[in-house]
N, C-alpha and C positions, 0 to 999 in steps of 0.2 A: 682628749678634750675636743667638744664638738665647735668649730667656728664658723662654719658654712651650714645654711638651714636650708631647702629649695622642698615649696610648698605646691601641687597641684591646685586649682582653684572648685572647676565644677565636681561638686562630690566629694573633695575634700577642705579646703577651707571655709567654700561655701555652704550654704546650708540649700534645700532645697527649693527655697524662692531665690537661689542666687544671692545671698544674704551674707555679709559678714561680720560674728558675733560681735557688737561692741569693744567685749572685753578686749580682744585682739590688738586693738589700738593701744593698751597700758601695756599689755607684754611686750608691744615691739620696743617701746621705750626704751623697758630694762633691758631688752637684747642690744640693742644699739648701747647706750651703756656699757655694756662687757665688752663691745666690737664684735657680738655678734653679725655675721652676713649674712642676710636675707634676702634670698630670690624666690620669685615668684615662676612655675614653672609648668604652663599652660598651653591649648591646643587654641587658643584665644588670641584675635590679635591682638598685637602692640598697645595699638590707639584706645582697645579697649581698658586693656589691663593697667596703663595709666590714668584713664579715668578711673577705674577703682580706687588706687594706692595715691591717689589725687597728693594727697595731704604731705604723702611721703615718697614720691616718687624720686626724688633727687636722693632718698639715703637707700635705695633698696637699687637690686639689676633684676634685669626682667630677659626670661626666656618664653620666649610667643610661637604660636604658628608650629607648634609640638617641636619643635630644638630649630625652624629656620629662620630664627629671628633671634639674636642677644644685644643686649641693648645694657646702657648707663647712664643718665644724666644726658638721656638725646643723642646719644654718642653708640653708634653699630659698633658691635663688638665681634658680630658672626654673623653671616647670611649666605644661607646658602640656596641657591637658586635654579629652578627645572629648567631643561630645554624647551625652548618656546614649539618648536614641533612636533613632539611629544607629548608636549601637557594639552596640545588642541587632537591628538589622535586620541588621547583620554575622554577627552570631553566627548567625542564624535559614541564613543562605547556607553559612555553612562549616558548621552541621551536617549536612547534605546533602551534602559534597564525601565520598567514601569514602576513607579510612587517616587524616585529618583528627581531631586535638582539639584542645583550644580552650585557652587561658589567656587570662583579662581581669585584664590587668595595671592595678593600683588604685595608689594615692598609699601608702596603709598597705600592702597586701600584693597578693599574686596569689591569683586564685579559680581551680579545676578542679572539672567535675563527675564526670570521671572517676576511679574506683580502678586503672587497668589499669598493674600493675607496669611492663608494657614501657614506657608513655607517660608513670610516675614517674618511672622511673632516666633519662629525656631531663631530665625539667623542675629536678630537685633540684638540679643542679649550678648553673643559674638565679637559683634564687628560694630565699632566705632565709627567707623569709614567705610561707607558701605553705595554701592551706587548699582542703579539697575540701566541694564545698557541695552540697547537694540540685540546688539549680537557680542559674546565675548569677541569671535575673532578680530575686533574692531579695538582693542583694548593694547594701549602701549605701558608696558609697567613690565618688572623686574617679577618673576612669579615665585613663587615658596611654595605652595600647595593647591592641591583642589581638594577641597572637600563637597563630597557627598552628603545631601539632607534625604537619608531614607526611611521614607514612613511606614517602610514594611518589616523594619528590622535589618539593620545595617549587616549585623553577624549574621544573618540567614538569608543574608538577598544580594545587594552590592558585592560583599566582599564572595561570594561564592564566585562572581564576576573578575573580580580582579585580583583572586588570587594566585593566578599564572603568571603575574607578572612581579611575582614575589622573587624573583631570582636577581632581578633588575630594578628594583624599586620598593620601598616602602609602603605599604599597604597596611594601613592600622584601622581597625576598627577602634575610634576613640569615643564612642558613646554608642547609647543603645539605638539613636536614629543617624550617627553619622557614621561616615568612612571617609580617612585621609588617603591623599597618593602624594606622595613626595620624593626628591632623590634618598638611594637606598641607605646612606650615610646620614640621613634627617631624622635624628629622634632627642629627644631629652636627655639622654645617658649620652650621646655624643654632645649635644650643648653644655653640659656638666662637665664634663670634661674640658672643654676649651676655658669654662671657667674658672675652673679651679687651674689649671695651666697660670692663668693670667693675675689671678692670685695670691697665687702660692700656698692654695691649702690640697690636703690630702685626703683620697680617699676616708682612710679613719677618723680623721677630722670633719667629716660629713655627716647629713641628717637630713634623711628625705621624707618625704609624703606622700603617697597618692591612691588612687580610686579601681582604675580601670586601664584597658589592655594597651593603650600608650602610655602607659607610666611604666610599663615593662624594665625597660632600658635606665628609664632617673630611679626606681628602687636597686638598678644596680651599679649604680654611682656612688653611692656611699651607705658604710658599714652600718648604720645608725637605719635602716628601711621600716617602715613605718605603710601598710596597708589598710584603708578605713575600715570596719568591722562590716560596713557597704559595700566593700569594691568585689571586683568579681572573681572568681575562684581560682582563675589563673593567675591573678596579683599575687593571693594569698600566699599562695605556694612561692610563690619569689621572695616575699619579704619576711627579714627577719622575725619582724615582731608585729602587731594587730593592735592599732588606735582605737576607739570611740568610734562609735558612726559622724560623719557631717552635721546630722541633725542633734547630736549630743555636743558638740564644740572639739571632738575628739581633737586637734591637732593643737590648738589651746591647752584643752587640759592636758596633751602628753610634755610640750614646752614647761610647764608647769612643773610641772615632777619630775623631768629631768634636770630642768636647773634650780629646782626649788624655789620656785617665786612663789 
């Protein structure tokens, strides 16, 4: 029996203006009805991702910032946090990478030192909380991540960069223009895990979703894996089974069918 549902957002719940279907709002009803639990479970921060679920933020938990962020009703549930030394020796390598900028993603908000519109209209849809600063090194906040906005292709530019340091940290290319850096313990299949802990539900009792190569780890969090019929080819191969694309409502209509709404 499935009781825990945790949904990816860009590419998979979303549609591709960043849209979510209507319908979506009557299924959650009937899930909450059954006591189904539904997380949202995204490389997206916090602040934005309750701006989306606005409506229903108090009956759902939110995993942000790809697993360094769990949250409930405003209430931390998980946060796991980079060395403040480290994540500026990061920063010091990708400014040097060229089409490469930078967000240091914080517990309160995300920092940019750049104004460049093109590199805004990527990051806004993001971050909720969003502030452009003289210099990060001038920035006092608890960090989760950096993310990279690379306009050259994250998997063929950035990550060829940073992925030496894949033994010691987390490196996920989670979109086709970004690259995350986070501690190596930072992913969604570990946020997953700390919530179903705190739950009491299982493995088998799970049903996940997602698109693309940070969803790695939450497809293999529970039995029930679900791959957009968009996502990318290394998903595929991980998940169980193949949803609808984003732009068909695929993770709607798989809820649908499996609980027969």
């Amino acid at each position: 029996m499935i009781r825990l549902i945790a949904v990816d957002m860009d590419g998979t719940l979303l549609d591709n203006n960043h849209k979510i279907n209507p319908e979506f709002w009557e299924i959650f009803k009937k899930l909450k009805a059954k006591n189904i639990i539904f997380t949202c479970a995204s490389g997206r921060q916090y602040y934005s991702l309750i701006k989306t679920f606005d409506s229903i933020k108090d009956d759902i938990y939110f995993i942000a910032e790809n697993g360094g962020f769990v949250a409930s009703q405003d209430k931390i549930l998980h946060i796991n946090t980079l060395e403040r030394k480290r994540t500026f020796e990061f920063i010091d390598i990708a400014r040097k990478i060229d089409s490469v900028n930078i967000v240091l993603c914080g517990k309160n908000s995300a920092y940019v030192e750049s104004n460049d519109p093109k590199f805004l209209d990527e990051v806004k849809p993001y971050y909720e909380k969003l502030e452009i600063v003289n210099s990060l090194e001038e920035v006092e906040d608890d960090f989760l991540k950096i993310a990279l906005c690379d306009f050259k292709n994250s998997e063929k530019n950035s990550y060829k960069i940073f992925k030496k340091f894949e033994d010691e940290y987390k490196i996920t290319v989670s979109g086709k223009l970004w690259l995350d850096i986070s501690n190596i313990d930072t992913n969604k299949g570990t946020a997953m895990k700390k919530l179903q802990e705190i739950l009491g539900i299982t493995y088998d009792e799970t049903l996940v979703f997602g698109d693309y190569l940070n969803d790695i780890e939450l497809l293999e969090s529970g039995y029930h894996s679900y791959a957009m019929e968009n996502a990318h080819p290394k998903l595929k191969e991980v998940a169980r089974n193949i949803a609808k694309s984003n732009e068909e409502n695929g993770v709607v209509e798989k809820i649908k069918e499996l609980f027969k709404f």
